[in-house]
C-alpha positions as CSV (number, residue, x, y, z in Angstrom):
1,X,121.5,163.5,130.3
2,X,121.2,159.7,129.3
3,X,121.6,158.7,132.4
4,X,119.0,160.9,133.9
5,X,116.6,160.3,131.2
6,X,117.2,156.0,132.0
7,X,116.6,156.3,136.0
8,X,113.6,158.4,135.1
9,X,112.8,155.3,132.5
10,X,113.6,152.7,135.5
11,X,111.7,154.4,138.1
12,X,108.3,155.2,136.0
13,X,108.4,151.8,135.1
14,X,108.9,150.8,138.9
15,X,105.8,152.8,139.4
16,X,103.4,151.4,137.0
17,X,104.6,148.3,138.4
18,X,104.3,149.0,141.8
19,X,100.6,150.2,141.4
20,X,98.6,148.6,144.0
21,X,96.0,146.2,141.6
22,X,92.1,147.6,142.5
23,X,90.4,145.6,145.4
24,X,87.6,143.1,143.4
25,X,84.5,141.6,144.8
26,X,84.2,138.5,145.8
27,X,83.5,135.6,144.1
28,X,80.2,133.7,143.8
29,X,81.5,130.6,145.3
30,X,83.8,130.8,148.1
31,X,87.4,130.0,147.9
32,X,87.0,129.3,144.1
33,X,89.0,132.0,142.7
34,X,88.2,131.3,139.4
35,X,84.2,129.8,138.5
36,X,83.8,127.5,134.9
37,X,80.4,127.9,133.6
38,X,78.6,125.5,131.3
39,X,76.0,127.8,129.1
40,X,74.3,125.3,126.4
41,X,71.1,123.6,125.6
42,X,72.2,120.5,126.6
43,X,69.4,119.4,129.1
44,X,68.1,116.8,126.1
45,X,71.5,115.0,126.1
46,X,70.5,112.3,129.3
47,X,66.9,112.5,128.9
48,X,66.6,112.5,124.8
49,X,70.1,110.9,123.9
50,X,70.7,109.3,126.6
51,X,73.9,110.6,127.2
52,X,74.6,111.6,131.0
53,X,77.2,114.9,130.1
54,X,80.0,114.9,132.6
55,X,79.9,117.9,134.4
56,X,82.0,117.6,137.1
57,X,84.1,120.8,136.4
58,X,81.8,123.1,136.1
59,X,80.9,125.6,138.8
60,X,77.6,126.4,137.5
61,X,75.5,124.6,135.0
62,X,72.6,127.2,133.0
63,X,70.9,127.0,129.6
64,X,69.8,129.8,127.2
65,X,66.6,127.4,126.4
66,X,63.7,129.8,126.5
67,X,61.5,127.8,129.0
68,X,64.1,127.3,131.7
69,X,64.3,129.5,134.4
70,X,65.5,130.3,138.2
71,X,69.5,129.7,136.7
72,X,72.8,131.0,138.8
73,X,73.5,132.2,135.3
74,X,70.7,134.2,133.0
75,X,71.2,135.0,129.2
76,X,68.8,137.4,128.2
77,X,68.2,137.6,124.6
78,X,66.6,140.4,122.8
79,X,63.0,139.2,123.0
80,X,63.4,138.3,126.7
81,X,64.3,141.6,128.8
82,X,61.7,144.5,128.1
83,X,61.0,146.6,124.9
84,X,64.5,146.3,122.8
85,X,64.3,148.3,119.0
86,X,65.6,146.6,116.6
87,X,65.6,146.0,112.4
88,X,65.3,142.7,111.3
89,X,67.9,141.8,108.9
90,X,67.1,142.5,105.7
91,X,64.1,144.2,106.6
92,X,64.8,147.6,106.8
93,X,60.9,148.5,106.3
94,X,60.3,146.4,109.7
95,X,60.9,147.7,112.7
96,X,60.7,146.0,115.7
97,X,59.3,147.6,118.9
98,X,60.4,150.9,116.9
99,X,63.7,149.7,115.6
100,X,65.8,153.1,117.4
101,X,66.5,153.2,120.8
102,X,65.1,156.9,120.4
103,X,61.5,155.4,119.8
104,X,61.1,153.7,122.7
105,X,59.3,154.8,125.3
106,X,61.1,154.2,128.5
107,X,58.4,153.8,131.0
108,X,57.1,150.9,129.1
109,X,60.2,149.1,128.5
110,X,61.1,149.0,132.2
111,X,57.6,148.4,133.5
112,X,58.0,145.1,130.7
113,X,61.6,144.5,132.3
114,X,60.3,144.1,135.9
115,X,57.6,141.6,134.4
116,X,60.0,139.6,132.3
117,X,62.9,139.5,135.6
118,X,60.2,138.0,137.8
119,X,59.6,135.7,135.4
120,X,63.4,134.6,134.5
121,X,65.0,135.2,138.2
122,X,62.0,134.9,140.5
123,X,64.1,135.1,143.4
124,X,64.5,138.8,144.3
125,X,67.7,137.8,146.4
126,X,69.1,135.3,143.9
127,X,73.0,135.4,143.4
128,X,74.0,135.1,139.7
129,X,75.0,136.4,136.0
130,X,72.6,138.4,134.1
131,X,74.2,138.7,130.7
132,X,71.8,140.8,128.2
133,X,73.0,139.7,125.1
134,X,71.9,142.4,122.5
135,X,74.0,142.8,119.3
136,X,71.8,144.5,117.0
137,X,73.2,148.1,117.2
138,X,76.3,149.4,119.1
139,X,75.9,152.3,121.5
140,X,78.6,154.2,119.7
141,X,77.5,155.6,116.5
142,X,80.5,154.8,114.3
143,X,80.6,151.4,115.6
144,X,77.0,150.6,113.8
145,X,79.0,149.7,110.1
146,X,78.2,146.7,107.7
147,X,74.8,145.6,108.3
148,X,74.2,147.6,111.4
149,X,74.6,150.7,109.2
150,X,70.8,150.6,109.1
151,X,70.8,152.7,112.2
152,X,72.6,155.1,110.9
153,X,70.3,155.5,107.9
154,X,67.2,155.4,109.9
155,X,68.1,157.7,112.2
156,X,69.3,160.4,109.9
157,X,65.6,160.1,107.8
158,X,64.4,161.1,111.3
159,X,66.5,163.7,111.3
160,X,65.6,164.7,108.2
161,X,62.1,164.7,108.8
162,X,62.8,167.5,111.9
163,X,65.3,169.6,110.4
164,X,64.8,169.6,106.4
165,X,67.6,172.6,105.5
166,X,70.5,171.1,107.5
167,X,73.8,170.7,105.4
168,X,74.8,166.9,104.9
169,X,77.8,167.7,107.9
170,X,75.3,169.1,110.3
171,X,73.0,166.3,109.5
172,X,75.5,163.6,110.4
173,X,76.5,165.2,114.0
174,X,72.8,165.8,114.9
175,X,72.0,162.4,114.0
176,X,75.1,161.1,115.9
177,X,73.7,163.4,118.8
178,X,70.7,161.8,118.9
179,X,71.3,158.3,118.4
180,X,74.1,158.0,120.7
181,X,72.1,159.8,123.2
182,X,69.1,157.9,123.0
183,X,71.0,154.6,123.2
184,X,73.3,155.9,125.9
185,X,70.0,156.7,128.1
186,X,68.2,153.2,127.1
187,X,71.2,150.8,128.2
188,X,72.1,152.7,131.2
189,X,68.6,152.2,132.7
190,X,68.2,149.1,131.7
191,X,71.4,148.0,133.9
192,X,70.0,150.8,136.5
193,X,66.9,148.6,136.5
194,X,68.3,145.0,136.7
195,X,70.1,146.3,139.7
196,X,67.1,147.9,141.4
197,X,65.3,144.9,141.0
198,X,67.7,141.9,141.4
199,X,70.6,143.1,143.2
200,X,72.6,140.3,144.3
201,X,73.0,139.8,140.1
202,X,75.9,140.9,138.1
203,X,75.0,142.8,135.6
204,X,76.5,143.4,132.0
205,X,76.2,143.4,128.2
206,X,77.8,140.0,126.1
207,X,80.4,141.6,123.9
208,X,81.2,144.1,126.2
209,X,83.9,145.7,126.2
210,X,85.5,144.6,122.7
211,X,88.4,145.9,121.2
212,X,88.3,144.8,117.7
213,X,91.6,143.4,117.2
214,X,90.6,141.5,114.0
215,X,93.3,142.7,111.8
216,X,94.8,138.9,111.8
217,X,92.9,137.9,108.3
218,X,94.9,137.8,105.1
219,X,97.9,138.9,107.1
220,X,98.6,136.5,110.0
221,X,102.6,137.0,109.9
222,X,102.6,140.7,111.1
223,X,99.7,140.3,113.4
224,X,100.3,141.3,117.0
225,X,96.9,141.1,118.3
226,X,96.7,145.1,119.9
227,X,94.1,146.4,120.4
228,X,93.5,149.3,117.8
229,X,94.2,152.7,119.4
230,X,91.1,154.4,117.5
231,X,89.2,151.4,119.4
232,X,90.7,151.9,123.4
233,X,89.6,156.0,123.0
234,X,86.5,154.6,122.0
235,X,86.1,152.2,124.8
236,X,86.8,155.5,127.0
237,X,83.6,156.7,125.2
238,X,81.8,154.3,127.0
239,X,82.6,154.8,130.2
240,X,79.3,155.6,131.4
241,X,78.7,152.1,130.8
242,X,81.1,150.1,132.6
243,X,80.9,152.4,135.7
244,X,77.4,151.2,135.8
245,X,78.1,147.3,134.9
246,X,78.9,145.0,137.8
247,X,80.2,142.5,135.6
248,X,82.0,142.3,132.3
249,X,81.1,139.7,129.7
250,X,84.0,140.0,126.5
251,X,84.5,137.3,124.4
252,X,87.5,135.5,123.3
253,X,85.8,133.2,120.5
254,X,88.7,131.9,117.9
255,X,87.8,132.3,114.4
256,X,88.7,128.9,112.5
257,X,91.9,130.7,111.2
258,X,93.1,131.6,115.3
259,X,93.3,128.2,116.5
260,X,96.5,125.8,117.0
261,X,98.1,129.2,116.5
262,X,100.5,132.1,118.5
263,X,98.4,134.4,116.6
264,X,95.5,132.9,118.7
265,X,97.2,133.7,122.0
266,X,97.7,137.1,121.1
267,X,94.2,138.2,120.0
268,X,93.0,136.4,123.5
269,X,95.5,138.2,125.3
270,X,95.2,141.5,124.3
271,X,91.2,141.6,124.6
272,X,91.8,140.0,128.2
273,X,94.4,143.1,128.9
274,X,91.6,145.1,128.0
275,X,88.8,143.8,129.6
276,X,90.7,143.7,132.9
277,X,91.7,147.7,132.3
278,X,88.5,148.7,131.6
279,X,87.4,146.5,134.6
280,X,89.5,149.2,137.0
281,X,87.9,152.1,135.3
282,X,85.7,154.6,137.8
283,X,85.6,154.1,141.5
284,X,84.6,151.4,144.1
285,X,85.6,147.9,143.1
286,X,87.3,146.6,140.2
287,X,84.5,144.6,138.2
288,X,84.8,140.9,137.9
289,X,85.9,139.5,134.5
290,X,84.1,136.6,133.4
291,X,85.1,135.6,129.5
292,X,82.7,133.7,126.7
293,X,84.6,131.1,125.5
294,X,83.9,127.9,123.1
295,X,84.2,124.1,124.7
296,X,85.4,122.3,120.8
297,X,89.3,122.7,121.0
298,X,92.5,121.7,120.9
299,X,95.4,121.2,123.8
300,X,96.9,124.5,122.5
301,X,93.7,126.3,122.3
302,X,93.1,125.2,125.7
303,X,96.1,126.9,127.2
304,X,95.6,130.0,124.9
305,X,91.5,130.5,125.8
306,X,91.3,129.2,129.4
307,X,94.9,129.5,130.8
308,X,95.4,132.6,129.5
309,X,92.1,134.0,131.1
310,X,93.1,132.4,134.2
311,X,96.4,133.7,134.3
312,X,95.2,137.1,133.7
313,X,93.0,137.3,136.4
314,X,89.4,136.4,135.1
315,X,86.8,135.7,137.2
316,X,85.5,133.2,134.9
317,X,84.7,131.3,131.9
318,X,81.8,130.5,130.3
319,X,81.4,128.0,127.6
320,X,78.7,128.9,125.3
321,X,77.0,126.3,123.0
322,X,74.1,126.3,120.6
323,X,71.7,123.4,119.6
324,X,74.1,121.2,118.0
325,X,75.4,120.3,120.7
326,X,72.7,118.4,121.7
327,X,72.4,115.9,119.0
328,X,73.2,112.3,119.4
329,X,76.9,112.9,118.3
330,X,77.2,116.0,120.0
331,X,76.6,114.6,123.2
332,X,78.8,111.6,122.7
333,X,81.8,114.2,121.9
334,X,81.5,116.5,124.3
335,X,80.8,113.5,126.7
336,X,84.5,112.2,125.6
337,X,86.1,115.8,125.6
338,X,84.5,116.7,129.4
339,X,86.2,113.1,130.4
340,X,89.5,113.4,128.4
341,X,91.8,116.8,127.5
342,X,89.4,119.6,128.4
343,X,88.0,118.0,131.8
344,X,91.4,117.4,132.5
345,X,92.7,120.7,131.8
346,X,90.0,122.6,133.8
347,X,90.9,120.6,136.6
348,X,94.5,120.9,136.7
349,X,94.1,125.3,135.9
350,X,90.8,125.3,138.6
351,X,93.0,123.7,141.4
352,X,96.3,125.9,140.2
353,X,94.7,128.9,140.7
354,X,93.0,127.7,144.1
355,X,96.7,126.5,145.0
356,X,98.3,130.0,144.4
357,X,95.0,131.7,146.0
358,X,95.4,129.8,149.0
359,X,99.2,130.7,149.5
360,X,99.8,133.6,147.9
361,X,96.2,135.7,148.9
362,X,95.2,133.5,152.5
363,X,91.8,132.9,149.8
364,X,91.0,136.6,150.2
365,X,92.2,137.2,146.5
366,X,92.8,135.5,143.2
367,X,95.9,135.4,141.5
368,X,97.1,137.5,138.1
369,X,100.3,137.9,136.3
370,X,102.7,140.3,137.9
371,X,103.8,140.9,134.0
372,X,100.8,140.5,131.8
373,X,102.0,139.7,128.4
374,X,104.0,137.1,130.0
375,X,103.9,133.5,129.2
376,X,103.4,132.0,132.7
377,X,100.4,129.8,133.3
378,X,99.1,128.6,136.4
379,X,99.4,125.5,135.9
380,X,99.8,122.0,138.1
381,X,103.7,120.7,138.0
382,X,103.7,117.4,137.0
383,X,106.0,116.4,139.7
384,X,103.8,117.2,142.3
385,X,100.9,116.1,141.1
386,X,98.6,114.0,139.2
387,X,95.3,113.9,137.6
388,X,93.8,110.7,137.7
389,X,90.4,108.8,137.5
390,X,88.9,107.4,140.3
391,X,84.8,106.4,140.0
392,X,84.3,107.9,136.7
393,X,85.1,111.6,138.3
394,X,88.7,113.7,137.8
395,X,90.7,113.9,140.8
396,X,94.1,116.1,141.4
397,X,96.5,114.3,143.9
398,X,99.3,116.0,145.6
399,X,100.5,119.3,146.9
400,X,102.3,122.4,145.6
401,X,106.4,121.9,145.7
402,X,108.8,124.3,146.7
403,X,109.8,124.9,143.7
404,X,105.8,125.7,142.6
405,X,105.3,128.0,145.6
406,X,108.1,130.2,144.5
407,X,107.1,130.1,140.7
408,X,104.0,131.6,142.4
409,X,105.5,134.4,144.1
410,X,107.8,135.0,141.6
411,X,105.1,135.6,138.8
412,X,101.9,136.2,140.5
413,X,100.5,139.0,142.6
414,X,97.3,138.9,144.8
415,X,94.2,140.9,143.6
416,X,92.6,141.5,146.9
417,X,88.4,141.0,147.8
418,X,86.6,143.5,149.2
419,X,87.7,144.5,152.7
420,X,91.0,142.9,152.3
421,X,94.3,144.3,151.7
422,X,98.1,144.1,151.4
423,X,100.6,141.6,149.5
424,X,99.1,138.6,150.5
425,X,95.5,140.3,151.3
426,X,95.5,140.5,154.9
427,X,92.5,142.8,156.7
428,X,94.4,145.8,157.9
429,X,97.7,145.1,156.7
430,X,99.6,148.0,154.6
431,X,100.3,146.7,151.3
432,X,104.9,146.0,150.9
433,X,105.6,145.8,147.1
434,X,108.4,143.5,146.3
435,X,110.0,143.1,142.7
436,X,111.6,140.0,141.4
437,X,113.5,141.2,138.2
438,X,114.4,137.1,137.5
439,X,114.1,136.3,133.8
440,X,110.6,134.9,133.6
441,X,110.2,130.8,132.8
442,X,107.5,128.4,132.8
443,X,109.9,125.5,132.7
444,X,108.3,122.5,134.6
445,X,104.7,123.6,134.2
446,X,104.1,121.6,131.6
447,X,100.2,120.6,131.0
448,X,98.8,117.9,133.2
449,X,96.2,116.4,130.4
450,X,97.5,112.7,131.1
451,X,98.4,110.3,133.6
């Protein structure tokens, strides 16, 4: 019957809800549920420009500069972490170290790894990030289109080469076989290896996972920023790789077109919802989030990129930069934005989430959405409290409200650290679910960017 059929509805959808969220690990920095990371060559801003960067709200400070060494966070590029094939664009007749993952010999690119970690994290023991950024081919064979369809073409001449007679169909799958195999075993010892040898590290691949929601050009009106079904089953291709990551590294980069939009919330949101699934997958702990984002925004952008990653449950957010950033007007912008809107905004979402971590989880858990695609933000009321400048530095004055600490129940849940459990993750303490079917607001948690 129809009313049969709507309890079942009621209580499935109870259930889903209900589902305990997977224990994470904890974070790098105690009771900072959330770490903001500054990734960019800007080392030559004081000593070059003379331009002291202010850095205040930034957890952890690196730089992808070749020469610098011994970071919290590690970027390895594809000339800087063992043997990695790769064609040069538009140079299909030059390989480099073999161009296919299947002409590698794996001995020798993790004997160079060990070299090349001792050199970049010389500390056995050191806690970190090691992000491997390598883009030139994609593990999954139908993934390798436009100008990584070289692969592809390479890899079915080798094919060729063993099995002249084979039909054009039979050709395709063996090549598939083959490449997908090949690249399967190279990345999964790779990360196998980074553990093995650095441990305390967390380990995983920039752009990883992706779900390709870039259907927004030409037709930003109907775009709803889902994730393509074709695209999730092929994330559950991949499996193999995120049970073996320790950390996952997606990005959330808006294209020129994204920003100052809703469109742009809804392409950030729906990779975040996707990143934190595939975080869950396999047993043992859920893997810690931490998203790539870009520092050159505006207040909307802000909330869309960092609040919504907050919100979501990230476990951070680095800001990647390239060399531009580092000239004399670079410097002095950034210099203006760390001290103005985006300074201010880390502070007030930083302290928000360490509010709501402290009450909601005892600071044995970081706070997510109880309803994901919902627009609740942890955010600072500006009734409660206030951002000022005191010395040069940010400061948050003030103290969550009533009226704050219920928004938090009402809208946040607790996703528990290791060896914790429970609502509010307690040691020992069996988990009560509660549900607060209230109409969802965010009224008075408007941004705190001024004084």
């Amino acid at each position: 019957t129809k009313t049969t059929v709507c309890i079942f509805c009621k209580v499935f959808f109870l259930c889903l809800f209900y589902t305990d969220t997977k224990q994470t690990s904890w974070p790098l920095h105690p009771k900072k549920p959330v770490l903001f990371v500054w990734n960019a060559p800007t080392q030559d801003c004081e000593t070059q420009e003379r331009v002291k960067l202010s850095l205040d709200q930034f957890d952890i400070v690196s730089s992808p500069a070749q020469g610098v060494v011994g970071q919290v966070l590690t970027l390895f590029y594809k000339d800087r972490l063992g043997i990695y094939p790769y064609y040069e664009a538009e140079a299909e007749d030059a390989p480099v170290n073999g161009g296919l993952p299947q002409s590698v010999i794996l001995s020798q690119h993790l004997e160079k790894m060990s070299k090349d970690l001792d050199t970049y994290i010389p500390d056995r023991k050191a806690k970190g990030l090691s992000v491997i950024d390598w883009r030139e081919w994609r593990p999954l064979w139908v993934r390798n289109w436009a100008g990584k369809s070289v692969y592809k073409k390479k890899t079915r001449e080798l094919v060729t080469k063993k099995y002249p007679t084979m039909s054009s169909g039979e050709l395709t799958a063996a090549a598939t076989e083959e490449f997908e195999l090949a690249a399967r075993k190279f990345l999964h010892e790779t990360i196998r290896q980074g553990k093995n040898l650095r441990p305390n590290q967390l380990w995983g691949f920039y752009l990883f996972p992706d779900c390709y929601n870039y259907d927004y050009k030409g037709k930003m009106d109907s775009y709803t920023g889902l994730c393509p079904d074709v695209e999730i089953e092929r994330n559950h291709q991949l499996n193999w790789l995120w049970n073996e990551s320790t950390a996952l590294f997606p990005s959330i980069y808006l294209d020129p077109e994204l920003r100052s939009t809703d469109q742009g919330r809804l392409f950030v949101l729906n990779r975040l919802k996707e990143a934190m699934r595939i975080a869950s997958v396999g047993d043992g702990l859920a893997r810690p989030v931490y998203v790539y984002s870009q520092p050159t925004f505006r207040d909307k952008d802000l909330v869309s990129t960092i609040g919504e990653s907050v919100a979501l449950g990230a476990a951070g957010v680095i800001f990647w930069g390239g060399s531009s950033y580092a000239t004399s007007s670079g410097c002095s912008d950034l210099n203006n934005y760390f001290r103005g809107p985006m300074g201010r905004y880390l502070l007030n979402v930083t302290t928000a989430a360490k509010e709501c971590s402290q009450k909601l989880c005892k600071f044995n858990g970081r706070c997510l959405r109880r309803a994901p695609d919902s627009a609740v933000f942890l955010h600072l009321s500006p009734s409660t409290h206030k951002i000022i400048s005191q010395s040069g530095k940010l400061k948050v004055t003030g103290s969550p409200g009533q009226a704050e600490l219920k928004a938090f129940r009402q809208h946040f849940k607790c996703q528990c650290y290791n060896g914790t459990k429970g609502e509010s993750c307690e040691s020992g303490q069996i988990k009560k679910n509660t549900f607060n079917n209230q109409k969802l607001s965010i009224s008075g948690f408007s941004l705190l960017l001024v004084t």
